[in-house]
C-alpha positions in Angstrom: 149.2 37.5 -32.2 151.2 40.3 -30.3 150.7 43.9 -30.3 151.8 45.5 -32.9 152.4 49.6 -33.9 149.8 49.3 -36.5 147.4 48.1 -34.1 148.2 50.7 -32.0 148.1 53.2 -34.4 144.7 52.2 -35.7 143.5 52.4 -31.9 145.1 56.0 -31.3 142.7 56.9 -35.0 139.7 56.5 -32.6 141.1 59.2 -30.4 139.9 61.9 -33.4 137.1 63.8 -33.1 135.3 62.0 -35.7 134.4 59.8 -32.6 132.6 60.7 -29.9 133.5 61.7 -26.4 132.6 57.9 -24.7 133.8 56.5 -27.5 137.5 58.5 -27.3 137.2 57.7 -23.5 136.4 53.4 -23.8 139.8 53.8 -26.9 142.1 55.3 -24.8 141.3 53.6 -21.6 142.3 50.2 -23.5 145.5 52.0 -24.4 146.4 52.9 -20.8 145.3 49.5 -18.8 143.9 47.0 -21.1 146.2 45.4 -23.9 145.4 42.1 -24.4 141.2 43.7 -24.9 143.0 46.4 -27.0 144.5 43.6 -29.1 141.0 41.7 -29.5 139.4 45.3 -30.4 141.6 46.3 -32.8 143.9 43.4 -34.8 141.6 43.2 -37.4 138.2 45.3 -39.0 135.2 43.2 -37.7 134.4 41.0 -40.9 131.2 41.6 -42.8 130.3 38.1 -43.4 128.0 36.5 -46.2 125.2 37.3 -43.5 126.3 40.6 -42.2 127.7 41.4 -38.7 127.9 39.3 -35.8 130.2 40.5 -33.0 130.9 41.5 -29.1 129.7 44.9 -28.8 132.1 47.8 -27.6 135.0 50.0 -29.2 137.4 49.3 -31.6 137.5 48.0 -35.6 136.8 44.2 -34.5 133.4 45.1 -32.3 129.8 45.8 -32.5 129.4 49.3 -32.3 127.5 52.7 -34.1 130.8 53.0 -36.4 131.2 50.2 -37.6 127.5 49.4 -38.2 127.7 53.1 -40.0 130.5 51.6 -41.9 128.8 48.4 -43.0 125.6 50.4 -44.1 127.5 52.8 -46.2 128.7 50.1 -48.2 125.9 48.3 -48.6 124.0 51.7 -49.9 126.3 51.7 -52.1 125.8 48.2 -53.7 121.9 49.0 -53.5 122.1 52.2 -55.4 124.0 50.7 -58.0 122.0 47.6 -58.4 118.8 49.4 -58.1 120.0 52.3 -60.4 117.2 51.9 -62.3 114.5 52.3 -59.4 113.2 55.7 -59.0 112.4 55.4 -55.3 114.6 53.1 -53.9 113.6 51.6 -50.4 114.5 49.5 -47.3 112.7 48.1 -44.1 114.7 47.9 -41.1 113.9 46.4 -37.8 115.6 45.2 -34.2 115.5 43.4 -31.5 115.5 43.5 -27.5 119.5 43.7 -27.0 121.2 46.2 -25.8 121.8 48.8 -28.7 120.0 47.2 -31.0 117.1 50.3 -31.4 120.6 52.5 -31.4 122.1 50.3 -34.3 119.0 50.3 -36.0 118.3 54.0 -36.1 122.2 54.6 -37.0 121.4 52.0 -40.5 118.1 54.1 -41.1 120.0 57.2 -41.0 122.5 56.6 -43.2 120.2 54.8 -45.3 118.5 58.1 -46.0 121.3 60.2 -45.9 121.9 58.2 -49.2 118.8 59.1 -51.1 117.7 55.9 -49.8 113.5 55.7 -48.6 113.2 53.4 -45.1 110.7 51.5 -43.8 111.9 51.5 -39.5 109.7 49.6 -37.2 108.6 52.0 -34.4 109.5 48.9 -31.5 111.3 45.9 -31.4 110.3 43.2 -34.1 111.2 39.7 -34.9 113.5 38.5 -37.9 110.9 36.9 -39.7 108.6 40.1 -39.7 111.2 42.1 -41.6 111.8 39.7 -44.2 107.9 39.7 -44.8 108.3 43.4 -44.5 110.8 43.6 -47.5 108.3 41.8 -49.7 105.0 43.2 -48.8 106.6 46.4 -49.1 108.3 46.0 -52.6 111.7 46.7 -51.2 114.8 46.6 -52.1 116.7 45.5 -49.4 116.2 45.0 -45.4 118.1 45.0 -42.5 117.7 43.7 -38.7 119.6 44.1 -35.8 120.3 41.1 -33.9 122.1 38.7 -32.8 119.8 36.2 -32.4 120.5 33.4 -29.9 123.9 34.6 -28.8 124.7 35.6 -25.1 124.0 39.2 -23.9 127.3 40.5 -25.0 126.4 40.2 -28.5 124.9 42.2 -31.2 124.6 41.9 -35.2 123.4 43.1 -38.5 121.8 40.8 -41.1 121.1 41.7 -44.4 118.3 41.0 -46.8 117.8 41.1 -50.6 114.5 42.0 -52.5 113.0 38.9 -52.1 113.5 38.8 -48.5 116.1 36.1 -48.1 119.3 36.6 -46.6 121.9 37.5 -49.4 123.5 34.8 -51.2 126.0 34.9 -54.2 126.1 37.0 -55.9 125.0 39.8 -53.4 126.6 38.5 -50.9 130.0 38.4 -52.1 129.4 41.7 -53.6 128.2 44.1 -50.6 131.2 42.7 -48.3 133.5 44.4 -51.7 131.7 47.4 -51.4 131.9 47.4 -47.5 135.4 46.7 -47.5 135.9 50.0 -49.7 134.8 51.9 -46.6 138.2 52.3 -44.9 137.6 55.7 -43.2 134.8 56.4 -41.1 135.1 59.8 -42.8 133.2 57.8 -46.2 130.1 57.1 -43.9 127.6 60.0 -44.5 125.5 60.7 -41.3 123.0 63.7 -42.7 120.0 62.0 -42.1 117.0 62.9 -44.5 113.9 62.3 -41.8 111.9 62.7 -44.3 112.5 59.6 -46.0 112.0 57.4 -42.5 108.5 55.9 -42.4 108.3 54.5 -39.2 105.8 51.3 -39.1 103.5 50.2 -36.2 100.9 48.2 -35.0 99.2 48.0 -38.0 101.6 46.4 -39.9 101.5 43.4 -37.3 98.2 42.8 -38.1 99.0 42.2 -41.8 101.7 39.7 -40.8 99.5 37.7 -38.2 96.5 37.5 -41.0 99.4 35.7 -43.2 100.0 33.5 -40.7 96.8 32.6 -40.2 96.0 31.8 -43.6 98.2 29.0 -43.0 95.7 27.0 -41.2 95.0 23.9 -42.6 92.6 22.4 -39.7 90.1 25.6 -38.5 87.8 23.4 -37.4 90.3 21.8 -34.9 91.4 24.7 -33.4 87.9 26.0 -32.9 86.4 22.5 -31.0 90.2 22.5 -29.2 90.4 26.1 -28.4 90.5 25.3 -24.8 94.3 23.6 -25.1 96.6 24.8 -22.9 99.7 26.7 -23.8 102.3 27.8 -21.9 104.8 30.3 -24.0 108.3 32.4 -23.5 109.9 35.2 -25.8 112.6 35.0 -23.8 112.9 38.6 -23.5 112.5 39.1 -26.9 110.7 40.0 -30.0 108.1 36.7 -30.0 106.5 38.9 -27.2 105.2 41.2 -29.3 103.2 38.7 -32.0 102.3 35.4 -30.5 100.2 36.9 -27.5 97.9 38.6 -30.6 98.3 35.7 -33.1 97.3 33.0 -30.5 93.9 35.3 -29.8 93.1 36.2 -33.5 93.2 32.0 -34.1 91.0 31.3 -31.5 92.9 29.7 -28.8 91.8 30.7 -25.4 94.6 29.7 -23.0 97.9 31.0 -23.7 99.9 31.7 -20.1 103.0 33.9 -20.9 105.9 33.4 -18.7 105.7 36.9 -17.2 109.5 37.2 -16.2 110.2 36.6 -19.2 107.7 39.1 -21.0 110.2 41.6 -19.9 112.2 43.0 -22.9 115.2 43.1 -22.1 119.0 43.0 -23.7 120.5 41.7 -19.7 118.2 38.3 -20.6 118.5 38.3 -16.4 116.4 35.4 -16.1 118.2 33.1 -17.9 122.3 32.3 -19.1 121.7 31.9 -22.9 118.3 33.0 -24.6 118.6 29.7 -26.8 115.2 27.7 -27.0 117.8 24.8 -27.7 119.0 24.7 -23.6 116.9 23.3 -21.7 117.8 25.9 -19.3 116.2 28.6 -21.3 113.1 26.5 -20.7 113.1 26.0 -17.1 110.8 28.7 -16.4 108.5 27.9 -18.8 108.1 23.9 -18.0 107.7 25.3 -14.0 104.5 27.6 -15.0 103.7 24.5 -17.6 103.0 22.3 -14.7 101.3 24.8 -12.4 98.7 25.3 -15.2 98.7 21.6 -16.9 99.6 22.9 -20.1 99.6 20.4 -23.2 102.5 22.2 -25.4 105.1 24.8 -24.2 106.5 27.0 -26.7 109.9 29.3 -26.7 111.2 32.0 -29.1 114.9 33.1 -29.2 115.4 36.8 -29.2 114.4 37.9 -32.7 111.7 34.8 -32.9 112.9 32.6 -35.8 113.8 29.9 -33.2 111.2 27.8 -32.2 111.7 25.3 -29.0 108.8 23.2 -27.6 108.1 20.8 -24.7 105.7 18.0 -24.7 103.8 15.4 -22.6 105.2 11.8 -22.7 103.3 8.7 -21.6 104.1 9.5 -17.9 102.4 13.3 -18.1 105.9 14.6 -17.6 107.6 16.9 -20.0 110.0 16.5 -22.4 112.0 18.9 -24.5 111.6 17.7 -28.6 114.8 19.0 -30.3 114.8 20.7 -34.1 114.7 17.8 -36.0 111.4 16.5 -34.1 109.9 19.5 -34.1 110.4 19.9 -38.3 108.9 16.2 -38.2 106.1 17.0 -36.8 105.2 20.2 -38.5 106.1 18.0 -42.0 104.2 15.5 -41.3 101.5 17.1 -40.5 101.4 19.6 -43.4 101.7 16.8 -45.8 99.2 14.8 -44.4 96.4 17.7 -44.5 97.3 18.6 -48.1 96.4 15.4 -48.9 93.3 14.8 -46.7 92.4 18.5 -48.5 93.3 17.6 -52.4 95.5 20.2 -52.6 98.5 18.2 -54.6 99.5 19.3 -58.3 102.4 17.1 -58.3 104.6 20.4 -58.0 104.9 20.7 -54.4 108.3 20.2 -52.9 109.9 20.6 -49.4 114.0 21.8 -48.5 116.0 20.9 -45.7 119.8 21.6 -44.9 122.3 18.4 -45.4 122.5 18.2 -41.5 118.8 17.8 -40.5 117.4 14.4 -40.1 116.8 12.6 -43.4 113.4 11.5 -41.9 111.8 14.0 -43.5 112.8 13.1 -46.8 111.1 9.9 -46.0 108.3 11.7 -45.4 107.9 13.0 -48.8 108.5 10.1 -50.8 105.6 8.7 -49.1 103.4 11.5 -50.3 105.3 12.0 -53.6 106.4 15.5 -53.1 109.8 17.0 -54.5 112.8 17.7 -52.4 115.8 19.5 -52.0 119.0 19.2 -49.4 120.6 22.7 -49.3 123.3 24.0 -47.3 123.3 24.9 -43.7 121.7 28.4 -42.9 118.2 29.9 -44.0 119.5 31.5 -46.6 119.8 29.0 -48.6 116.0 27.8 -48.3 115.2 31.2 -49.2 117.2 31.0 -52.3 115.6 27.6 -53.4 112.1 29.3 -53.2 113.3 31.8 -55.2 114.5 30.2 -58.2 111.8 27.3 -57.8 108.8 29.6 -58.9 106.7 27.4 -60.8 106.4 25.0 -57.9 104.6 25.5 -54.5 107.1 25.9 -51.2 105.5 23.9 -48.6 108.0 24.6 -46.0 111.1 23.6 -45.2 113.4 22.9 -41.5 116.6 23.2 -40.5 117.8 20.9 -36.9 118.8 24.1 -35.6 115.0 25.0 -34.4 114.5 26.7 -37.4 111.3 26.3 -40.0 109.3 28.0 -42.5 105.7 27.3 -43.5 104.5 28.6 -46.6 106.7 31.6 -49.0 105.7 35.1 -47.9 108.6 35.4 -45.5 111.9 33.9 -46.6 113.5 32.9 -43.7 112.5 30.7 -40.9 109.8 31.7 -38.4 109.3 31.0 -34.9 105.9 32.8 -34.9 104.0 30.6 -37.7 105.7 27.6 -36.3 104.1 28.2 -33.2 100.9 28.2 -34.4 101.2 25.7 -36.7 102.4 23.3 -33.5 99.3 24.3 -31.7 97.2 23.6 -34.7 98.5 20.1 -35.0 98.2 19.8 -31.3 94.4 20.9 -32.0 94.2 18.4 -34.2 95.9 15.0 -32.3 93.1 16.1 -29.5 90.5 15.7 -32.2 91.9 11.9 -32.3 92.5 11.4 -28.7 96.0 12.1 -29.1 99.1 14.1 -27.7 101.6 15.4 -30.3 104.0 12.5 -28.5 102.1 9.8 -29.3 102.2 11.3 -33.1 105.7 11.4 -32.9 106.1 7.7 -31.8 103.5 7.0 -34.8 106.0 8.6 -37.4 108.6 6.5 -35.8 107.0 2.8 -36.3 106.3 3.7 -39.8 109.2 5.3 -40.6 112.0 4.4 -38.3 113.7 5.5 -35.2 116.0 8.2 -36.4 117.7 10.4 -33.7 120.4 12.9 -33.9 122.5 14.8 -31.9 125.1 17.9 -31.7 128.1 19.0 -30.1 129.7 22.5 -30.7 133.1 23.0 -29.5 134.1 26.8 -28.4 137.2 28.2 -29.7 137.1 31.9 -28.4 139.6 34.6 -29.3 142.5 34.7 -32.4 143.9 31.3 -30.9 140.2 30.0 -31.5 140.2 30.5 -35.3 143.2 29.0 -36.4 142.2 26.0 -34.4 139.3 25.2 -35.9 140.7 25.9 -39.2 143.4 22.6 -38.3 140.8 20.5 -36.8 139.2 20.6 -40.5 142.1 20.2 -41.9 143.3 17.5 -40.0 139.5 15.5 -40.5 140.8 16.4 -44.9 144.0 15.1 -44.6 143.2 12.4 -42.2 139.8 11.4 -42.3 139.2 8.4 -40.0 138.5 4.7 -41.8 135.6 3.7 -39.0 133.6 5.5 -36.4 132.6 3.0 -33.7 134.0 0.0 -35.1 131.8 1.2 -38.7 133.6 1.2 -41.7 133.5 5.1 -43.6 132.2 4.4 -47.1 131.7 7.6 -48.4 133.6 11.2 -47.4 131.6 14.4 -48.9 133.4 17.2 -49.0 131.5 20.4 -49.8 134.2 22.9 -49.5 135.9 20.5 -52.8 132.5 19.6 -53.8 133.0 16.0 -54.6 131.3 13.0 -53.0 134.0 9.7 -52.9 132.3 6.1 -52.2 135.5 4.4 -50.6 134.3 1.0 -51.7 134.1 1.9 -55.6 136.3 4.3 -55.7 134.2 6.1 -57.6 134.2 10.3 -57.0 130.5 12.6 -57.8 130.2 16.0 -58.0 128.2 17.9 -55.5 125.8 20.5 -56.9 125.8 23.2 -54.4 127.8 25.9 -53.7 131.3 25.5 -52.1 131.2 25.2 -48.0 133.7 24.3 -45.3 131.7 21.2 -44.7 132.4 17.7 -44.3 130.5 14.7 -44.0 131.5 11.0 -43.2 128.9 7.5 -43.7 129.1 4.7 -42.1 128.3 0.6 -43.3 125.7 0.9 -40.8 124.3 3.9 -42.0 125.3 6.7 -38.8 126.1 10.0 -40.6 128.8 12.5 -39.5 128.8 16.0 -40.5 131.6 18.3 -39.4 131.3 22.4 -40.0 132.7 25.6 -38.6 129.7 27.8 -37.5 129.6 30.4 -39.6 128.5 32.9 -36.8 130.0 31.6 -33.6 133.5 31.1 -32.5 132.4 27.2 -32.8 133.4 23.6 -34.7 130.4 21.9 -34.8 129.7 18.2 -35.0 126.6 16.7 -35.9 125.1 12.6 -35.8 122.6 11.0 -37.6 121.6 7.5 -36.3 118.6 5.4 -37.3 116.8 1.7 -35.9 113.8 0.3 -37.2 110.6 0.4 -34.3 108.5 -2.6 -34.9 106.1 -1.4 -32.4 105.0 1.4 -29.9 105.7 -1.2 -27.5 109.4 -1.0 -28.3 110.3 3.0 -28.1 111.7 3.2 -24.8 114.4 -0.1 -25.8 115.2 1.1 -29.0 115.1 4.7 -27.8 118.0 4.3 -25.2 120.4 2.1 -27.6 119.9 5.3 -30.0 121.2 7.2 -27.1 123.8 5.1 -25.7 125.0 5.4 -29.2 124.6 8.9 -29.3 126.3 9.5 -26.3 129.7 7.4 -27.5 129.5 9.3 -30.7 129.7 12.6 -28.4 132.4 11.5 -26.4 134.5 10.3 -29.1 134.3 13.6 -31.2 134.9 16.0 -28.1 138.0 14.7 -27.1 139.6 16.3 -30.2 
């Protein structure tokens, strides 16, 4: 795209005095010596997606900053006020994260918030993601917000919004608040007159309410207490996580949890590390080094805003080994099912949720125990909104390959903090048989199968980015391939069409979930294929599902690296797009 006047002219608006001195300065400096950052700032208003805000912080329409945040908030006051007419005190709980801005962001949301009539509920210090959605419902809110950006890199900032029952808005909302937010063309429509008086600021306190849910969770007490002297290593990455595992791990009963004190430090620079992911294995490096100074059994990791849960175990050798999301939601499923039914606790109206791109082992899982289940689209959100229209049935939780999972239904979206006890509960509990959570692992495998999966994300930054992923998808609709590693493709799903087609009937079904830029492609040999635009990253995204029977322990390590060597063709061939 090249400049144009009307970019121009909506960069010289920012020159007003409705802006702020720093903020006139960053604007015209862009003008004077920066065009093509001037061009990324401004070409278009930074979109409020079905989630809310995720952007590059700094001036200008298309970044993270206090105007449009102020912006985005005004509309979505709007949309509570009119959904909520009928509530006499209508309130919200806010929180945020370690980045940079984030406490800024925040107290810009609360303050327009109540400058709207509207009552807020503002954590007095960073807090993690799955906190404020537990805040919203323990609170009787209306609506949430939290300011993060979750795993991004440093440069990053965003703005998620919540619903009354503490999901992530889904249609109708979320359709609905990006109207309203789109009616705020002016910065002039944002009103700024706080009302301090209707800011609650919540501290301390309120942790402890969330950590005693967690810890209702327990399903082995006795484990932990005759295992409290596990090791644990565990990094927030600079962020929230810092604030709630240190306290949760002590109120359980475990005795040795070593922090990774570099990265204790809150901070929005994340100096210690490239990308505060839990997925890199560079984000763990620090972690595994103070894991083998202290022998520690599990090490556990936290994004940012602590929904993301990454672990490292012991294999056979003693040496660690990262587990990846989908192992991680098969342990934590497994063993959850397993103790409900050592403990009697089935009605026959327990169910579990996934998203159509974790690994279909855990489906296996529960049709060994008989309990329901349900695949739902990528992203949290959708969990949440399962839970929430399933309410004669008990959640027991529910994964996503992404590092994400929920235990139990008091939050509604997924939760690094409950998942990190829950890992060092069932770690508690392999010791009480002479076993490492490995060895588990391998135990699901024999009886279940190998399954392994893998990911590549291909970046696409900038204007150029977007219209290239947009022909990679649909080039895959228009030409999907007939075999993937000399397997024939017998069935195309297509969820933005939401049809399913079996190429060797011919025979088309209907997909009953909502419409998503999302395809997948089976195989004869049953590898599945699922290709998707992330829906908060500049990224095409291209997951593999593979599968081998394991006759025996004996075998992992054979059939292990033919998965691999599988995977690893399967990775080449889909990056060279």
């Amino acid at each position: 795209m090249e400049m144009s006047s009307e970019i121009i002219e909506r960069a010289k608006c920012w020159l007003s005095e409705q802006y702020d001195t720093e903020t006139r300065k960053q604007v015209q400096e862009l003008i004077d010596n920066n065009p093509n950052e001037l061009l990324e700032s401004f070409y278009k208003n930074l979109e409020f997606g079905t989630g809310g805000l995720r952007g590059i912080m700094g001036v200008g329409t298309n970044r993270m900053n206090t105007y449009t945040v102020a912006m985005a908030t005004q509309g979505f006051a709007n949309y509570i006020k009119k959904m909520f007419s009928y509530v006499q005190n209508i309130s919200v709980a806010i929180a945020y994260d370690c980045r940079n801005n984030s406490k800024k962001f925040a107290k810009t949301t609360a303050d327009v918030m109540s400058a709207n009539g509207i009552k807020v509920f503002l954590f007095n210090s960073l807090r993690p993601t799955p906190e404020l959605s537990f805040a919203i419902r323990e609170l009787k809110c209306q609506a949430g917000v939290v300011v993060t950006a979750s795993h991004n890199p440093k440069e990053y900032n965003g703005y998620k919004a919540y619903w009354e029952d503490g999901g992530q808005l889904v249609s109708p909302h979320d359709k609905n608040v990006i109207g309203e937010v789109e009616k705020i063309t002016d910065i002039s429509m944002v009103n700024f007159k706080a009302n301090e008086n209707l800011i609650e600021y919540l501290d301390e306190r309120f942790d402890d309410i969330y950590i005693n849910k967690i810890l209702e969770l327990s399903q082995s007490p006795k484990a932990i207490k005759k295992q409290q002297d596990l090791v644990f290593v565990y990094t927030p990455i600079h962020g929230t996580g810092g604030q709630i595992i240190p306290r949760l791990f002590n109120k359980a009963g475990f005795k040795n949890l070593h922090t990774v004190e570099e990265q204790m430090v809150v901070s929005g620079d994340f100096p210690t590390v490239v990308s505060p992911n839990p997925e890199e294995k560079a984000a763990m490096t620090l972690a595994i080094e103070k894991a083998k100074k202290v022998n520690a059994d599990v090490v556990l990791a936290t994004d940012p805003d602590a929904d993301r849960v990454g672990i490292a175990v012991k294999d056979d050798k003693g040496e660690y080994i990262l587990l990846n999301g989908n192992q991680t939601a098969t342990l934590l499923t497994y063993y959850l099912l397993t103790r409900w039914e050592e403990l009697g606790k089935y009605t026959g109206k327990e169910y579990i949720v996934k998203t159509i791109v974790t690994t279909e082992l855990l489906f296996d899982i529960a049709d060994k125990f008989n309990v329901k289940k349900f695949d739902v689209l990528t992203g949290f959100k959708f969990i949440a909104d399962k839970i929430l229209n399933n309410p004669d049935h008990t959640f027991i939780c529910g994964g996503e390959e992404s590092y994400g999972f929920l235990i139990g239904d008091f939050v509604r979206d997924k939760d690094a903090n409950s998942a990190c006890f829950m890992i060092a509960e069932i770690a508690a509990w392999a010791a009480e048989r002479s076993k490492t959570l490995y060895q588990i692992l391998k135990e699901i495998y024999v009886e279940f199968g190998l399954y392994k999966e893998g990911l590549i994300s291909l970046t696409k930054k900038g204007i150029s980015g977007t219209e290239e992923i947009k022909q990679i998808m649909h080039r895959f609709r228009t030409e999907p391939p007939k075999e993937i590693l000399n397997s024939k493709v017998v069935e195309i799903k297509d969820y933005k069409e939401g049809k399913s087609k079996n190429l060797d009937l011919d025979i088309e079904t209907v997909i009953n979930l909502p419409k998503s830029d999302v395809l997948q492609f089976l195989t004869e040999d049953g590898t599945k294929i699922s290709v998707r635009p992330s829906g908060t990253e500049p990224k095409i995204k291209f997951y593999f599902g593979i599968k081998e029977k394991l006759s025996d322990i004996s075998d992992y390590d054979i059939v292990n690296a033919e998965l691999d060597n599988k995977l690893n063709k399967l990775a080449q061939l889909f990056s060279e797009l």
